[in-house]
C-alpha positions as a printed Julia matrix, in Angstrom:
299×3 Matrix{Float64}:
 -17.79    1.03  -15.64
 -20.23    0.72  -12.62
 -21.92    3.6   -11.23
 -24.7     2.66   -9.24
 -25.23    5.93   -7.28
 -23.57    9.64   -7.45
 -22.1    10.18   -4.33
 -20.75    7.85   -1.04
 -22.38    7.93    2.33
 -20.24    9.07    5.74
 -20.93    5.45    7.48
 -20.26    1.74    5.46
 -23.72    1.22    4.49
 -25.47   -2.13    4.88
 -26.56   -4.52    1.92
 -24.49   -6.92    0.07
 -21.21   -7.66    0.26
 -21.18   -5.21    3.57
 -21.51   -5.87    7.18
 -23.65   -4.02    9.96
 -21.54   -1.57   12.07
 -21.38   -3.03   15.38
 -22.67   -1.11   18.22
 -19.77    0.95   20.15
 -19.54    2.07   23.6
 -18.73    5.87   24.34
 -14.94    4.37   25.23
 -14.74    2.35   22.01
 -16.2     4.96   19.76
 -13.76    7.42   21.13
 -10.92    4.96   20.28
 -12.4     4.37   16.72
 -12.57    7.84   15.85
  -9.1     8.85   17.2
  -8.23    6.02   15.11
  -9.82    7.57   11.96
  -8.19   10.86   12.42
  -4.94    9.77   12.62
  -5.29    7.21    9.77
  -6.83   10.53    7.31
  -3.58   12.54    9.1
  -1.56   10.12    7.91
  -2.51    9.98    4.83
  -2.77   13.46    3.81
   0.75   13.73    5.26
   2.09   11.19    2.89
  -0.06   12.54    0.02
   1.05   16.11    0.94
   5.22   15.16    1.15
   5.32   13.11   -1.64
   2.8    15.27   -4.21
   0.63   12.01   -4.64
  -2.67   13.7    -5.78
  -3.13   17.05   -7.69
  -6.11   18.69   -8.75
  -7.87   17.12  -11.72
  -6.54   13.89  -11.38
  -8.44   10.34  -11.4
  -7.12    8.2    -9.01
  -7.55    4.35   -9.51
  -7.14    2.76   -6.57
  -7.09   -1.04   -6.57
  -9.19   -2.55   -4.16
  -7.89   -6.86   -3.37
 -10.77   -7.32   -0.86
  -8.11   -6.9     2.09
  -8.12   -4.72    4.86
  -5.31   -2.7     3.43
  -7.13   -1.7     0.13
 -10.46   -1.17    2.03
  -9.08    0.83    4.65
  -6.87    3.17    1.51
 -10.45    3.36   -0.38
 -12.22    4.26    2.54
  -9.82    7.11    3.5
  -9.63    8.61    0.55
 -13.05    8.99    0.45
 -13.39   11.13    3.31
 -10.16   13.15    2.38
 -11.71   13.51   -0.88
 -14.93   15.54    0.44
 -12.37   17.72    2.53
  -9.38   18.42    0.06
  -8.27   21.62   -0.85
  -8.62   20.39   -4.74
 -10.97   18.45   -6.66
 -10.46   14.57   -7.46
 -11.66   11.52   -8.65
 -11.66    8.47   -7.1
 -12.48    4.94   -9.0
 -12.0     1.58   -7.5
 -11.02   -1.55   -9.3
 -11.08   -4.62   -8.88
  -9.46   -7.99  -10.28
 -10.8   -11.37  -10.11
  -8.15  -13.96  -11.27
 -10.21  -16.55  -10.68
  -8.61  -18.27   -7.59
 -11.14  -21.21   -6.53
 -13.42  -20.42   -4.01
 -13.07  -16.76   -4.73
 -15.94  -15.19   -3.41
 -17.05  -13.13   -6.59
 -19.93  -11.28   -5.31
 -18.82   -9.46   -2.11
 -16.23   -6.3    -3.62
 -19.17   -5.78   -6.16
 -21.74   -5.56   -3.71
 -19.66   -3.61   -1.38
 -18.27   -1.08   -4.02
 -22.07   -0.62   -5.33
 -23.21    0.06   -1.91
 -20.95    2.79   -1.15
 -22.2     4.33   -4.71
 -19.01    5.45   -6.49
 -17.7     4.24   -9.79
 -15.77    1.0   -10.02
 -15.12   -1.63  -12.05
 -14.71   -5.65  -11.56
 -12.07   -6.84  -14.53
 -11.75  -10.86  -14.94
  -8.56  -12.46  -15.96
  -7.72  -16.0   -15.34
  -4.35  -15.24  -14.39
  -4.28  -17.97  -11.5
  -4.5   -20.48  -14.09
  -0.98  -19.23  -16.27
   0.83  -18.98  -13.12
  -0.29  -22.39  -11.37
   1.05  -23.68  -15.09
   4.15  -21.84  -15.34
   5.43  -22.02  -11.9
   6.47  -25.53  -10.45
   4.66  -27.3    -7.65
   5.65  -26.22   -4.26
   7.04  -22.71   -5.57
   6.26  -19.02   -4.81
   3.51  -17.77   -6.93
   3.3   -14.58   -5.35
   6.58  -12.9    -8.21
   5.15  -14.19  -11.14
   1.26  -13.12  -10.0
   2.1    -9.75   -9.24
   3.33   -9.38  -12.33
   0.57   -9.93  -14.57
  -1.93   -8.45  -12.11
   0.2    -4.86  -12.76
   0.0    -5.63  -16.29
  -3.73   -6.07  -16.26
  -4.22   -2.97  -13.87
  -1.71   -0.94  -16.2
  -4.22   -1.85  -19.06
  -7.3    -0.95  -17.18
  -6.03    2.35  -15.51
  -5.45    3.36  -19.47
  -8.86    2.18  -20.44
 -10.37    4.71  -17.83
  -7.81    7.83  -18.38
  -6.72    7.41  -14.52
  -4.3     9.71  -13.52
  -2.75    7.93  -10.52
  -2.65    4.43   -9.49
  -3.24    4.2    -5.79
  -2.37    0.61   -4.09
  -2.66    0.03   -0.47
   1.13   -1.02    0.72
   1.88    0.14    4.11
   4.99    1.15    6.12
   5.14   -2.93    7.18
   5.39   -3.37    3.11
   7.84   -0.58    3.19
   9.93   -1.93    5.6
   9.71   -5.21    4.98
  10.74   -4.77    0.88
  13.71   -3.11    2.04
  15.1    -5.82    4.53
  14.22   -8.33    1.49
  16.45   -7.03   -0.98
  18.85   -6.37    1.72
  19.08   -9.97    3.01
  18.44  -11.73   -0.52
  18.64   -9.21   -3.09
  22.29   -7.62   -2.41
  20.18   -3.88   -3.12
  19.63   -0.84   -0.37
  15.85   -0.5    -2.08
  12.69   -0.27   -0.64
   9.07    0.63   -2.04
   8.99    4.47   -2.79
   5.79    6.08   -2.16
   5.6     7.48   -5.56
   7.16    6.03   -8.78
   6.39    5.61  -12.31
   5.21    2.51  -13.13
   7.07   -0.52  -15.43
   5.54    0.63  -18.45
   6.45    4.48  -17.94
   3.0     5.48  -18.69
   1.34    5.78  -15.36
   1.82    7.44  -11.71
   1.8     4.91   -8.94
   1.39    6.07   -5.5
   0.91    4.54   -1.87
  -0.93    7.12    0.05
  -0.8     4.54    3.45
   3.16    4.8     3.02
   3.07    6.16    6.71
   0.35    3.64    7.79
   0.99    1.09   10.41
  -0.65   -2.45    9.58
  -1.64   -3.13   13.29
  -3.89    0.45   12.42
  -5.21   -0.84    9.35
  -6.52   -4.36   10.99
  -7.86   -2.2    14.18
 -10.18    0.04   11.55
 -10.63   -2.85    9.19
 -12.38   -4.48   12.51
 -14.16   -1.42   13.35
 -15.6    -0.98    9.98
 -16.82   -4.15    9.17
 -14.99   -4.52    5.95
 -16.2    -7.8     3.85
 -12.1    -9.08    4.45
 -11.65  -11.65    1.42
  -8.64  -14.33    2.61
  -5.56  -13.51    0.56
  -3.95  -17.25    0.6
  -7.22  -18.74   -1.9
  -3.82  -19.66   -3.97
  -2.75  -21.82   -1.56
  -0.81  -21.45    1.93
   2.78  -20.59    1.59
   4.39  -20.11    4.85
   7.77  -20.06    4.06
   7.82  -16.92    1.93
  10.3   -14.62    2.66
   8.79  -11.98    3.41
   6.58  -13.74    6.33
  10.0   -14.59    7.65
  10.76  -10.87    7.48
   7.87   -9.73    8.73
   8.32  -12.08   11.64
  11.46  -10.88   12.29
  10.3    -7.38   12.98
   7.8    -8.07   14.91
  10.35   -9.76   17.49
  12.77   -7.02   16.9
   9.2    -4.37   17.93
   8.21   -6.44   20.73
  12.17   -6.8    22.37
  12.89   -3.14   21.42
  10.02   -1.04   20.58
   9.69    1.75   18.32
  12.54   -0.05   16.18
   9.89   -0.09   13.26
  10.03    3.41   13.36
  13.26    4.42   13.58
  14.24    1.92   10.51
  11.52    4.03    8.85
  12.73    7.29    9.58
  16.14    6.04    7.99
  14.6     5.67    4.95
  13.68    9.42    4.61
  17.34   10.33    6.09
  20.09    8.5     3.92
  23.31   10.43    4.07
  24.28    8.74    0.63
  27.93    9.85    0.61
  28.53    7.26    3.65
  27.59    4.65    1.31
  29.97    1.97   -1.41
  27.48    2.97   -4.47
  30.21    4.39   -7.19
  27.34    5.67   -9.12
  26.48    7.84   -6.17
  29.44    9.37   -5.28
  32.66   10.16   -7.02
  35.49    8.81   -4.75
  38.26    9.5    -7.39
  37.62   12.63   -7.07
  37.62   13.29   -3.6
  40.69   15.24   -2.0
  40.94   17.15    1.2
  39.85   20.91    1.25
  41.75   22.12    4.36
  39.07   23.2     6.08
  36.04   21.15    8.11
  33.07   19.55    6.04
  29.37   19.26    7.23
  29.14   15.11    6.77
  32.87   14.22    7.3
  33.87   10.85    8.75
  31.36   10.75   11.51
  29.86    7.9    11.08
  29.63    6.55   14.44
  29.6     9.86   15.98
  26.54   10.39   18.25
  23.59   13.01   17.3
């Protein structure tokens, strides 16, 4: 494992695989650090409600080369120098060898902001580009064997926690997908144990919106590496999904949110899940209940 240099500096350095911070004026550097603030509040929020990171532990956090992993790295690197306890951080990285993958930039990057990190190859774009037919989504069978590999390597280097950088657009998005095409009320939790039941995965940017992520990804340079080196697929569900909220935002806004809020407010006796509620046993108690049939009642 890579450790070029002890400690991180405040401000993305320059060098390889980094850019130059651009020159702000007093109005945008305002704007970029009220951007900053909320982004750590956000975070810490989602850390602090969901018990993410504890004292002692090594969190892995897996850095793609997108603006959503850079900007998760980058904020738990400040929150890290400010936390009430005392943890690790370690960034990997996986090259599966898409062509035209540029191999040099995370390294560069991850060696200029001196903390430990390592880069773990794995031709994995070649299995799933033979498995899966032509014309096909890649993306199920990919993600697969990318956890597997980052399950093996978060074992390798006794990590504690497995950080990835999903936001609430992933959030949201996940749950509409198995709603329209998976027949399951599911979404991604922000903390869960992970397939192989030996490791902690958490999504500290659960609270995140992506337009925030893009707007500090611009203002701190990050070396963005395209996610589509696999190949264009613009049919994929979840871009139609996606889509679709963004015209539900833009006709109605604050939609997003409220879907969100849902999430974290599911009154699960109003559901049809059997295994959630026993409605054999139900009888009528005489006297008035707190969540009784007001479904469609107004707040």
């Amino acid at each position: 494992m890579n450790a070029p240099h002890p400690s991180s500096p405040t401000l993305l350095p320059e060098g390889e695989g980094s850019n130059p911070l651009p020159t702000l004026n007093p109005k945008q550097l305002y704007e970029a650090n009220k951007l900053a603030k909320r982004l750590r509040r956000q975070v810490g929020a989602a850390i602090a409600d969901y018990d993410m990171i504890r004292g002692g532990d090594r969190v892995m956090v897996c850095v793609s080369g997108g603006k959503d992993s850079y900007g998760l790295l980058d904020v738990l690197l400040r929150l890290r120098d400010k936390a009430p306890v005392a943890f690790e951080i370690v960034a990997v990285n996986l090259d599966q060898r898409h062509p035209g993958y540029p191999e040099h930039v995370l390294p560069g990057y991850l060696a200029a902001l001196g903390i430990p990190y390592r880069i773990v190859v794995q031709d994995t774009y070649s299995v799933v580009k033979r498995v899966i037919p032509e014309g096909k989504t890649l993306c199920s069978l990919c993600s697969r064997l990318r956890r597997g590999v980052l399950y093996r390597v978060a074992k390798e280097l006794g990590a504690t926690r497995i950080a990835l950088g999903h936001h609430r657009g992933d959030i949201l998005e996940t749950f509409f997908l198995n709603l329209f095409f998976g027949g399951k009320l599911k979404a991604m939790p922000p903390k869960l144990v992970s397939d192989d039941g030996a490791h902690v995965v958490i999504r500290p940017l659960a609270y995140v919106k992506e337009e925030d992520l893009a707007d500090y990804a611009e203002v701190r340079r990050f070396p963005i590496i395209p996610c589509d080196l696999c190949g264009s697929q613009p049919t994929l569900q979840r871009k139609q999904i996606k889509e679709l909220l963004r015209a539900w935002e833009k006709q109605f806004p604050g939609r997003s949110e409220t879907i969100f809020r849902s999430l974290q407010n599911v009154s699960s006796s109003h559901l049809l899940d059997r295994a959630l509620a026993d409605f054999a046993a139900i009888t009528a108690p005489g006297v008035a209940v707190e969540d009784g049939d007001k479904a469609f009642d107004p707040e």
